[in-house]
C-alpha positions in Angstrom: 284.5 -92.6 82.5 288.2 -92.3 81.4 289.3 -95.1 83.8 290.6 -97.6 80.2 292.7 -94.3 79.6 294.7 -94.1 82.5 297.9 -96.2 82.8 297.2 -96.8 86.5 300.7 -98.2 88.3 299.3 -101.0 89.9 295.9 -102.5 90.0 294.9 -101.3 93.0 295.6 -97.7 91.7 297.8 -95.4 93.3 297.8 -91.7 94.8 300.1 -90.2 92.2 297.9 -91.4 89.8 295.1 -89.8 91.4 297.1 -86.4 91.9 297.7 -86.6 87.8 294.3 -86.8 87.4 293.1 -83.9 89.6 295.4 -81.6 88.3 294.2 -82.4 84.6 290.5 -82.3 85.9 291.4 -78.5 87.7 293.4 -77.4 84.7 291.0 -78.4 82.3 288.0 -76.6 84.1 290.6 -73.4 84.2 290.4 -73.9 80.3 286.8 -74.1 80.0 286.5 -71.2 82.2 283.4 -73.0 84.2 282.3 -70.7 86.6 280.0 -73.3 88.0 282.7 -75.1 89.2 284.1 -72.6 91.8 282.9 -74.2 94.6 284.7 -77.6 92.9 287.9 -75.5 93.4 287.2 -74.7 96.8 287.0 -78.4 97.6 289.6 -79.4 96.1 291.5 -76.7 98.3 289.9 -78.0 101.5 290.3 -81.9 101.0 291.7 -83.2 104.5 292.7 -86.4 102.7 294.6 -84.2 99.5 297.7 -82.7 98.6 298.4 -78.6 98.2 296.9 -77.8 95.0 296.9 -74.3 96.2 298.4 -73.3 93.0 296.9 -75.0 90.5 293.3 -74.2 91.8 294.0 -70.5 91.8 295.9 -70.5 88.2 292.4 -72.1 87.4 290.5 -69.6 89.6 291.8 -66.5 87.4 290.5 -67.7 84.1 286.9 -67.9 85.5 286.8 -64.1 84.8 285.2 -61.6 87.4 283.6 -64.9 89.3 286.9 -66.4 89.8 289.0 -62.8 90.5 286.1 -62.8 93.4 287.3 -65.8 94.9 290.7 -65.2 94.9 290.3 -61.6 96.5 288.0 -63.9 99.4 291.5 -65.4 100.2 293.6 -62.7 100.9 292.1 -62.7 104.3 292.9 -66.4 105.0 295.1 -67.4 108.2 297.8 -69.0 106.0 300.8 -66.7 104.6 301.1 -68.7 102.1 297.8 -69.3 100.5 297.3 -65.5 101.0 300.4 -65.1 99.0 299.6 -67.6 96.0 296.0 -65.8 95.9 297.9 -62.5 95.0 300.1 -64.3 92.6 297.4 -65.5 91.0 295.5 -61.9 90.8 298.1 -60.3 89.3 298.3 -62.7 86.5 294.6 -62.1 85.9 293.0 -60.6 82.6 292.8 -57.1 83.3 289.0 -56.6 82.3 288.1 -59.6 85.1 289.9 -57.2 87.5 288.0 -53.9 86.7 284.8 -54.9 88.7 286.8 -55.6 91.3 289.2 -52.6 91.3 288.7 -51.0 94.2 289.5 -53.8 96.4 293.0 -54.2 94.4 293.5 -50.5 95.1 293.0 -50.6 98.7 295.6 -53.9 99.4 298.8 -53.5 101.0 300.5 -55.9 98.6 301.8 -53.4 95.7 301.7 -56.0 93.3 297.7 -55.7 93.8 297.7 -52.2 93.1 299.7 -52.8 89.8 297.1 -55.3 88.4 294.9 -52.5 89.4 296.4 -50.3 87.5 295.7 -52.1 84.6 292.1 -52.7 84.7 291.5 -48.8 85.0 291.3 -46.3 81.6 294.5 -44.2 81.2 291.4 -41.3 81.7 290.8 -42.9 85.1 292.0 -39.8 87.6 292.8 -42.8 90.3 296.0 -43.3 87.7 297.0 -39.8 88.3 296.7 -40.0 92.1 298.5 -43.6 92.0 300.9 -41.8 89.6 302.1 -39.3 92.7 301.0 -40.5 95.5 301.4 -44.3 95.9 303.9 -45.5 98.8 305.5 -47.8 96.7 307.5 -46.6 93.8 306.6 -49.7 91.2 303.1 -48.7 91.3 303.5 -45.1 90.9 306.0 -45.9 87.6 303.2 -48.2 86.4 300.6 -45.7 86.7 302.9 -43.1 85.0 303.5 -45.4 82.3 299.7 -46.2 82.0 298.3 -42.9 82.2 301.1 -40.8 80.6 298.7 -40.1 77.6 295.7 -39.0 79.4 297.7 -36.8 81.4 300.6 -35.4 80.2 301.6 -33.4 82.9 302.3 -36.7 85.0 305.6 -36.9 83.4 306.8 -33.3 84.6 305.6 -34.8 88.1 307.1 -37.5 88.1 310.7 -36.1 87.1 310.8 -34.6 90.9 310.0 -38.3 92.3 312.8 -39.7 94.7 312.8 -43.0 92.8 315.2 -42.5 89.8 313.2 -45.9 88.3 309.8 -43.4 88.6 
């Protein structure tokens, strides 16, 4: 419908034009939040004939709110490294309330950056910020659950002075 808009480089058209185009169109439904078109997205991921919008899709993916934090947790298990690494990017950029139905999931990945955007979808009450406080393997997490949860519970901060991470 938009076809007298685009400055097309020949007349036949041409695949960069077409690229331009999809990006707008997955951007654009990222804005809109349209949950309806999730399985758009996945499409659009899965197009033999397309390019790696990988990136894009997901950055569209995390606006969708819970819907879209759903999809992106459904690719952590894909066979590609890389698309399994973009999909956690993505997460930990999303809006922590999309996360909280989700949280549990975060909490139980091995990526620590997971367990960070966990973090911040639970209440500083939440006693899973205490135990992530003290007992995560990774020392960013447990520093980001001290600094989210150091209200709720003081005594975190006493604990965490013995921690053998000088950043914690």
């Amino acid at each position: 419908r938009c076809d007298e808009h685009v400055a097309w480089e020949d007349a036949l058209g041409d695949w960069e034009d077409w690229l331009d185009i999809q990006l707008a169109v997955i951007d654009a439904l990222g804005t809109l939040g349209d949950e309806d078109a999730v399985e758009v997205m996945r499409a659009a991921l899965f197009d033999e004939m397309g390019q790696n919008l990988d990136v894009p899709v997901f950055a569209a993916l995390r606006q969708f709110g819970g819907v879209g934090v759903a999809e992106l947790l459904s690719f952590l298990d894909d066979p590609s490294p890389l698309r399994r690494q973009r999909a956690w990017g993505a997460l930990t950029k999303a809006d922590p309330a999309a996360l909280q139905a989700h949280v549990d999931a975060l909490l139980a990945a091995s990526e620590p950056a997971l367990r960070r955007s966990a973090v911040t979808a639970l209440r500083p009450e939440d006693p899973r910020c205490a135990r992530l406080a003290t007992e995560d393997d990774d020392a960013t997490v447990r520093r980001a659950a001290l600094r989210h949860a150091a209200t709720a519970h003081p005594g975190l901060a006493i604990a965490a002075l013995s921690d053998p991470k000088e950043a914690v």
